[in-house]
Every structure is written in C-alpha cells, then in structure tokens.
C-alpha positions as CSV (number, residue, x, y, z in Angstrom):
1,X,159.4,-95.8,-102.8
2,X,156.5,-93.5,-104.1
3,X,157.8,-91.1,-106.6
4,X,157.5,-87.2,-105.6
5,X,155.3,-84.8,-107.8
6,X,156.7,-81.8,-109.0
7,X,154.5,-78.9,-110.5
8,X,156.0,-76.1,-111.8
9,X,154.1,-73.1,-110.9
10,X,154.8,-69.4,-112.1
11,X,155.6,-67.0,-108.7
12,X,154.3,-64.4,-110.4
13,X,150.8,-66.2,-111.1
14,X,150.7,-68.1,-107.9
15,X,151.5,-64.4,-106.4
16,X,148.4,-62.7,-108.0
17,X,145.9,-65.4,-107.5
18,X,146.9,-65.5,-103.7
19,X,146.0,-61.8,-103.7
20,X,142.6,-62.5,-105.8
21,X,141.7,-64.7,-103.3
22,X,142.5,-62.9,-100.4
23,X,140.8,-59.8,-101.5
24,X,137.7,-61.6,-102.4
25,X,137.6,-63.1,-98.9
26,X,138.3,-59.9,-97.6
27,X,135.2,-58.8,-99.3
28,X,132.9,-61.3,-98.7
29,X,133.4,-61.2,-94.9
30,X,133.0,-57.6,-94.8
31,X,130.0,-57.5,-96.5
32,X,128.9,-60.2,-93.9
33,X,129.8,-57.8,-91.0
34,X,128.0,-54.9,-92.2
35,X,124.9,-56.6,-92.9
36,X,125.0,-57.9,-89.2
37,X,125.7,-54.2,-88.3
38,X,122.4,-53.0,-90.5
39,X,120.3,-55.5,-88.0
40,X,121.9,-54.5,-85.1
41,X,120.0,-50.9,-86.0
42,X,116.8,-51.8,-86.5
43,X,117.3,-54.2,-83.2
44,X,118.0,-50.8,-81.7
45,X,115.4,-49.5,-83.0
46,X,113.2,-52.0,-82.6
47,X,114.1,-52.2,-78.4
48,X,114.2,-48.6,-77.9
49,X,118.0,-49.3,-76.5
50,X,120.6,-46.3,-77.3
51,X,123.1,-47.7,-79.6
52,X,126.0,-48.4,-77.6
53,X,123.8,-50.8,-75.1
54,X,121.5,-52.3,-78.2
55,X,124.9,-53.4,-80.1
56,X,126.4,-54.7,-76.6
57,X,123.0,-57.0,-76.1
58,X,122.9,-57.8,-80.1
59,X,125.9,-58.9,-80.1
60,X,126.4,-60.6,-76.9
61,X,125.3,-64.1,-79.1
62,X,127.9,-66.1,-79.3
63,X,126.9,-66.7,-83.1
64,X,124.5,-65.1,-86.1
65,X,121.4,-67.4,-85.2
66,X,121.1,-66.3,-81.4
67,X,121.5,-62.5,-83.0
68,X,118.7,-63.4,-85.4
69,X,116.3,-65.0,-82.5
70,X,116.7,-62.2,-80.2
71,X,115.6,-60.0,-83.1
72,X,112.7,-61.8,-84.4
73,X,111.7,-61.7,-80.7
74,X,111.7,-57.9,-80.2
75,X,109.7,-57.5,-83.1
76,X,107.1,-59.2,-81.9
77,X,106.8,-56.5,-78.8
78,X,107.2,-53.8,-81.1
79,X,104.9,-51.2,-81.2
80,X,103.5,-50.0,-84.6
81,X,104.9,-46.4,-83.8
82,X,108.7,-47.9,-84.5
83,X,108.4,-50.5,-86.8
84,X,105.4,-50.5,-89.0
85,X,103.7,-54.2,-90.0
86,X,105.0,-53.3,-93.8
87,X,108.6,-52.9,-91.6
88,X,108.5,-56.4,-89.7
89,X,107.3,-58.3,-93.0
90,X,110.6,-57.4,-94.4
91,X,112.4,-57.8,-91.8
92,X,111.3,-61.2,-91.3
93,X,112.0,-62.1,-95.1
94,X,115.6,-60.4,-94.9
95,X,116.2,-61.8,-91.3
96,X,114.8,-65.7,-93.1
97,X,117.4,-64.9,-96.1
98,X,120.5,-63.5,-93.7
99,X,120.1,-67.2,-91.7
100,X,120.1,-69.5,-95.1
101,X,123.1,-67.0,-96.0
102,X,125.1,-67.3,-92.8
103,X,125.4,-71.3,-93.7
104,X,127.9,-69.7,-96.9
105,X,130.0,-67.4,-94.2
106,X,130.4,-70.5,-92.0
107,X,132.1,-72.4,-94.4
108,X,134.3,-69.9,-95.1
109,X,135.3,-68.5,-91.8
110,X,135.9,-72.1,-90.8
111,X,136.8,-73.5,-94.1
112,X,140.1,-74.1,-95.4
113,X,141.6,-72.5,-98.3
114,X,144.0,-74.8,-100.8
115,X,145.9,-74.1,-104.0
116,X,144.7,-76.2,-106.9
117,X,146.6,-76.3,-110.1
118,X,145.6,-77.0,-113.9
119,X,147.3,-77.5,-117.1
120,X,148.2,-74.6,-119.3
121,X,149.8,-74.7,-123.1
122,X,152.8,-73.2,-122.2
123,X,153.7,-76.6,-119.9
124,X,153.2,-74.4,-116.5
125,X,150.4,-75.2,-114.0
126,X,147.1,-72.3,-114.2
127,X,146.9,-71.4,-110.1
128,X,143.8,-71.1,-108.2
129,X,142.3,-71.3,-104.8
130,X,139.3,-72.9,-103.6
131,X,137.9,-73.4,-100.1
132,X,137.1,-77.1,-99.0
133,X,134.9,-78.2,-95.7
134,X,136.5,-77.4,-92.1
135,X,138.6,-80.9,-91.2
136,X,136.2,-81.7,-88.4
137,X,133.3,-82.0,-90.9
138,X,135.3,-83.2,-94.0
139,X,133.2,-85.1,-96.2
140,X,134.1,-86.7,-99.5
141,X,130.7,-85.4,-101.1
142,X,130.5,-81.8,-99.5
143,X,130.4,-79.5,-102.1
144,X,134.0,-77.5,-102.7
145,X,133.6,-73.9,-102.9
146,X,135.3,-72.3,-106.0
147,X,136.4,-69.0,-106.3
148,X,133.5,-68.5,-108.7
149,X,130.9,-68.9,-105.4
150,X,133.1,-66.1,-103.9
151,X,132.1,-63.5,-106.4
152,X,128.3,-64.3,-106.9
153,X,127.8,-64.6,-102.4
154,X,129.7,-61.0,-102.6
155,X,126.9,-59.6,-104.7
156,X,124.0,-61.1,-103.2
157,X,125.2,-60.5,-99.2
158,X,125.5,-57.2,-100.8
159,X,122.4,-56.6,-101.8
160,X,120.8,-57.9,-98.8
161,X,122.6,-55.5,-97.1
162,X,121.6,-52.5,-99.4
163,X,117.9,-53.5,-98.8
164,X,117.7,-54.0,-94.9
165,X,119.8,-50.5,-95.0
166,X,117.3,-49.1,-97.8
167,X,114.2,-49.8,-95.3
168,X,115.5,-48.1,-92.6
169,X,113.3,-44.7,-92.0
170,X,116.4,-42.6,-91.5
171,X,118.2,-43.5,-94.9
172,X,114.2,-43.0,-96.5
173,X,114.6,-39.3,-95.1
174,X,117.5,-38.3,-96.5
175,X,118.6,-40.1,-99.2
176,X,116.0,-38.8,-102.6
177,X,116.9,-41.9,-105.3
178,X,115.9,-44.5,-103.3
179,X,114.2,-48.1,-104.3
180,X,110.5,-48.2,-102.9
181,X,109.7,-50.4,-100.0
182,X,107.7,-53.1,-101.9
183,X,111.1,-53.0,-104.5
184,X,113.6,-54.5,-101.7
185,X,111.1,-56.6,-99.9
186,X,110.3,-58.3,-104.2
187,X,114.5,-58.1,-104.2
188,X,115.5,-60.2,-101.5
189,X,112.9,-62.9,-101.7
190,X,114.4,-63.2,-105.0
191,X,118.2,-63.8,-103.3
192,X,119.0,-67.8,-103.3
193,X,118.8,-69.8,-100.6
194,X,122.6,-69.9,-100.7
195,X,124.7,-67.5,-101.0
196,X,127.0,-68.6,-103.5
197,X,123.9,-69.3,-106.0
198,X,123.0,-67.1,-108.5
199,X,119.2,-65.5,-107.9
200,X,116.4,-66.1,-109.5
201,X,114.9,-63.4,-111.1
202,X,111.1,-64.2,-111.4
203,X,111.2,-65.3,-107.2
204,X,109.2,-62.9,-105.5
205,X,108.5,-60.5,-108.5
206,X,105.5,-59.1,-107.8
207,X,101.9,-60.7,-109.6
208,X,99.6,-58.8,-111.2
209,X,98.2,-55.8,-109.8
210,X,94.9,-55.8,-108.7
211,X,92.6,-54.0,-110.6
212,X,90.9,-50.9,-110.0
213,X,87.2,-49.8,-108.7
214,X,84.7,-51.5,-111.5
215,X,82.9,-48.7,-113.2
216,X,78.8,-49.4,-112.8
217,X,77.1,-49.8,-115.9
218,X,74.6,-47.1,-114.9
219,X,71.7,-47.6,-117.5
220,X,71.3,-51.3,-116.8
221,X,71.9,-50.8,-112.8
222,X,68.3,-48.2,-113.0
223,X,67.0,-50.8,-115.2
224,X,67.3,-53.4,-112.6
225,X,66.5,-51.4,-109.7
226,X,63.3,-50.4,-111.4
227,X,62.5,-54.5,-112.2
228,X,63.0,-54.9,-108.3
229,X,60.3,-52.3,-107.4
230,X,57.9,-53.3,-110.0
231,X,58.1,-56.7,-108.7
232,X,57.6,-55.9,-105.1
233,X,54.2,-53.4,-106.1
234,X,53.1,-56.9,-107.2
C-alpha cells in the first residue's frame, strides 16, 4: 500500500498567500479589461458609433482577436479628420502588442491555480501558488506560470493601457503632464512579446535624430558658381 504524504502547512501562511494570489489575479484581469475598454473608444471613435452601440458591436466578438480584427478594419476606413496616420501607427503597434499579450490572459483565465509547497528551517512547508496549463491542453513541457509572471504582466498590461489611453485626443486636451505621442508609441514597442516577460529597454527607443538644415559654405558656393559661368563664356 503506497504510503500517504503529509505536509505540514502554517494556516496562517497558506491564508495570506491564498489572498496574494487572489489579489494579484484580481489585478491582472482587470488591467486586462480596461485595456479592452481603452480600444473599445478609439473603435468608437474610429466608426463614428455613439458609445452605447460602438461597445455593443466591439464587444459582440466572442473573444479578444475578433475585437482586435474588427478594429484594425475600421481603421483602415477612417478618415484623417478622426484618427490621424501618426494615430493608426500606434494603434496598430498597441493593437499588435494587446494580441501577443492576450496569449498571457488566456492562460490564466483558463488556467488552473495549485498550491506548491517548499522547505523552510523551521521544518514547516513555505506556501505558494502558481498557475499550470488548462487540462485540455496539459503538456509536460508548457511552461508553469509563477506568481513572479503575475507581477511583471500586471505592469506591462498596465502600461499598455496608460499609453493607448494617453493617445486618445480627449485625455491630450485636458490632462497638462502628459507623455508625448512619439514617447508611448517608443514605450510599447518596447513591452515583450509576452506578458509575463520583463521589457526590453533599448526596443523601440528612438535612433538618432536627424540632423538639421546643412548651413552653405557661402564663400566656396560663389566660388563655384563663378567657375560654372567662366567655363560656359568659354
């Protein structure tokens, strides 16, 4: 008969990393759902919709992709006069970065959160939760997300978010510290690919700035002009 395992856990300790967790998830998908709420404005914007039929047809995809197609798609019908070109080159970037992040809020929506235990001094197990693959797409390599990943996706959905919001020509109007334009498009195309990944922070920093009108050397531009005529007299 196999012999049972028995771990002794501190309630108080498995107590406050259940909450940890929870409030961390908590976080995570909410920062998730208002960055889908910041694209659901410009899509308004972008179809001329009023906002309660705009966030009915936005959100009338049965997932984040079809929400993200039908946005790319009004952009492209969009006239200059609501959404600049500088406008729908962000937009594409953040809408390209929001679908490689949505890949991270999939596996946690439909993942499934476990208790791991590990050794302390004291003889008692150090609690902690981690999320692991949904069971219809269990895998014995897929990567297990620590609690760790939670924290670093909560700052970079975040700032995603902050940036699509930042763009937006109402928020420019009224809000007086406020990043530049070319500042949030150079900070999300430095975001990961993933969200749990920490960003790089030389992607998409901006090069070097292109230099300014070349001042004539005056004297030698005479001096060559009169070369020209002589040589035409002859």
């Amino acid at each position: 008969m196999a012999k049972l395992f028995h771990a002794k856990i501190d309630k108080l300790e498995y107590h406050k990393a259940r909450i940890e967790f929870l409030y961390l998830f908590g976080v995570a998908m909410s920062h998730w759902a208002s960055l889908e709420a910041s694209l659901c404005e410009w899509f308004q914007r972008a179809s001329g919709m009023n906002s309660q039929m705009a966030t009915t047809v936005f959100f009338s995809g049965t997932g984040f992709r079809s929400r993200a197609e039908m946005l790319e798609a009004v952009l492209e019908h969009t006239p200059r006069k609501r959404v600049s070109e500088e406008q729908k080159t962000f937009l594409k970037a953040a809408i390209k970065k929001a679908r490689q992040f949505s890949t991270f809020r999939n596996r946690i929506a439909h993942g499934e959160p476990r208790m791991r235990l590990g050794p302390k001094t004291d003889g008692k197990n150090d609690v902690t939760f981690v999320f692991y693959p949904s069971k219809d797409r269990l895998d014995a390599t897929a990567e297990i997300l620590e609690q760790s990943g939670l924290e670093i996706a909560i700052n970079n959905i975040h700032t995603l978010h902050r940036c699509i919001t930042e763009m937006s020509p109402w928020v420019r109007t009224r809000v007086k510290k406020i990043r530049s334009r070319e500042e949030c498009l150079a900070q999300v195309l430095a975001l990961p690919n993933q969200a749990n990944e920490k960003s790089d922070p030389t992607a998409g920093a901006p090069g070097p700035q292109p230099q300014g009108p070349q001042h004539r050397n005056k004297k030698a531009y005479r001096a060559e002009q009169a070369a020209k005529r002589a040589s035409k007299k002859k």
